[in-house]
N, C-alpha and C positions, 0 to 999 in steps of 0.2 A: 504494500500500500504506500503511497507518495501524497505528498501533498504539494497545494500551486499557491505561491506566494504571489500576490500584483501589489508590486509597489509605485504610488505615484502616478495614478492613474484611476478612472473609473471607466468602467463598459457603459456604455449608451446604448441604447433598445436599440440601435441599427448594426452592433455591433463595435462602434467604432470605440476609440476611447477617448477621452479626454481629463486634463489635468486642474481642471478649474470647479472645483465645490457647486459654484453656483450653477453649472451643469446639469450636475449631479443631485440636488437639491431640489430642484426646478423640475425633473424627472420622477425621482424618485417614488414619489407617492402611487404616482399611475403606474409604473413598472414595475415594484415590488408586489402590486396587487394583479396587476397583468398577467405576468410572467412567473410568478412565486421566485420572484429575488431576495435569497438571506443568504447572503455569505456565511461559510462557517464563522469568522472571524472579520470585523471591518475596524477598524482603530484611524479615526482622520488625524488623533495628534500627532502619528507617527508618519507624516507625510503621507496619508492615504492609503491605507494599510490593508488589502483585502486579502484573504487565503479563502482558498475553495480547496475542495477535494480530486483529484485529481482521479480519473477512468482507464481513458486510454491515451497512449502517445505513438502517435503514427507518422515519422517522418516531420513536416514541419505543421504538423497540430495535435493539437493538445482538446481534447474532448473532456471539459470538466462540470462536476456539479455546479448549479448556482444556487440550489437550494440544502438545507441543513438536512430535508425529509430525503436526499437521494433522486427525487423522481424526475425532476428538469436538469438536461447538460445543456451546451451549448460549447461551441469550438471554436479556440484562438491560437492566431498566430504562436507556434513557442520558439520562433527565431527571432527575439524581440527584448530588447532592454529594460524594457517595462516589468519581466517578471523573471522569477527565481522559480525552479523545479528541485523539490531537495526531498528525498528520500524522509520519512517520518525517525528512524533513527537520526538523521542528521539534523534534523529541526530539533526535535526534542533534546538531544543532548545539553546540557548548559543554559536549557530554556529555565527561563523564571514560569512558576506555575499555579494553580490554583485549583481546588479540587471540592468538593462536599463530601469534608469532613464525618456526616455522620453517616451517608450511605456507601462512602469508602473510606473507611479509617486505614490510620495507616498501621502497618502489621511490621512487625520484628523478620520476618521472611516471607519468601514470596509466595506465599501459601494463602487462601481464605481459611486454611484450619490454624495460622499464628497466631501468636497471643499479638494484641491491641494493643500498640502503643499509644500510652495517656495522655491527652492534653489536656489542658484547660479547658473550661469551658467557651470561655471568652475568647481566647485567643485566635488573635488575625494575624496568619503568620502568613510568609511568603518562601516558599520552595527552590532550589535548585534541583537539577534531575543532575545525576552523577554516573546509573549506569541502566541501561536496560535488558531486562529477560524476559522474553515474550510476550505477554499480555501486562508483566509488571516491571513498574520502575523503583530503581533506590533513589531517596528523595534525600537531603539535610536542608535542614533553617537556615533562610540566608537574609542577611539586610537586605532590605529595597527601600527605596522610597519612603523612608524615614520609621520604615517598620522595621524595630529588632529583637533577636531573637532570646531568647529567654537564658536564662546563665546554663540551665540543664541544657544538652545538646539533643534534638530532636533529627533524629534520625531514622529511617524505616525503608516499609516499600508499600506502594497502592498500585493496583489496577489503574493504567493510564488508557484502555479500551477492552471492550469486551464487545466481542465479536468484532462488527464493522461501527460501533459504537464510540463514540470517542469522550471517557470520562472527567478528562482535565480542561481545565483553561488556562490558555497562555498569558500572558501578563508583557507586554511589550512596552507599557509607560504606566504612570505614576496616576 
């Protein structure tokens, strides 16, 4: 499984793309509703941040989702500066992350039979991914964005997908 990063840019229902908000803004409403447009991920403070999921690659195209439900692709150029194709081991490595806590805690091994590692209940912590084994990642406590991490060291592993399912959220700004 792969994933398609576009940075710096948005798709326009004609396919094209353009680099200006107010475009995309001005669009948006009718074509999200049109077309069932949700990017898995859109981040505009990061210069325009969209990942979709990526299908097939054939030559110079790229056949991706543009919906979260799987059920709409549509195909772009992938000989283009505008976007990044990187394997999901190579995304997630080193990605800052976010996850629900209570429906995937994080476990001492990569087992759903390990013991639960304890947090707080409070706590808003923010993740590094360190290493991955198949459906699961080792995560530790990493500062971000003014959040840090508690003196005990929090370290583990969660389920980052199950099946075609994808349990984490990335975290790319503040």
């Amino acid at each position: 499984m792969t994933c398609w990063i576009m940075e710096h840019g948005f798709m326009m229902p004609n396919g094209r793309f353009t680099t200006t908000l107010s475009d995309y803004e001005r669009l948006k409403g009718e074509y999200l509703k049109r077309y069932n447009f949700s990017p898995r991920l859109f981040y505009p403070q990061t210069g325009f941040l969209f990942q979709f999921e990526l299908k097939t690659l054939k030559g110079n195209k790229a056949e991706v989702f543009i919906n979260t439900d799987k059920t709409v692709t549509k195909y772009m150029k992938a000989d283009t500066s505008l976007f990044n194709i990187q394997s999901w081991r190579h995304h997630i490595l080193g990605a800052i992350i976010d996850f629900n806590h209570r429906k995937n805690p994080i476990r001492e091994h990569p087992s759903d039979a390990a013991e639960v590692v304890d947090l707080e209940e409070n706590d808003d912590l923010a993740f590094s991914v360190i290493r991955i084994k198949d459906e699961w990642i080792q995560i530790e406590c990493t500062s971000f964005c003014g959040v840090s991490c508690p003196d005990k060291a929090i370290r583990g592993w969660v389920k980052w997908k199950s099946k075609s399912n994808v349990l984490i959220r990335f975290i790319y700004s503040c």
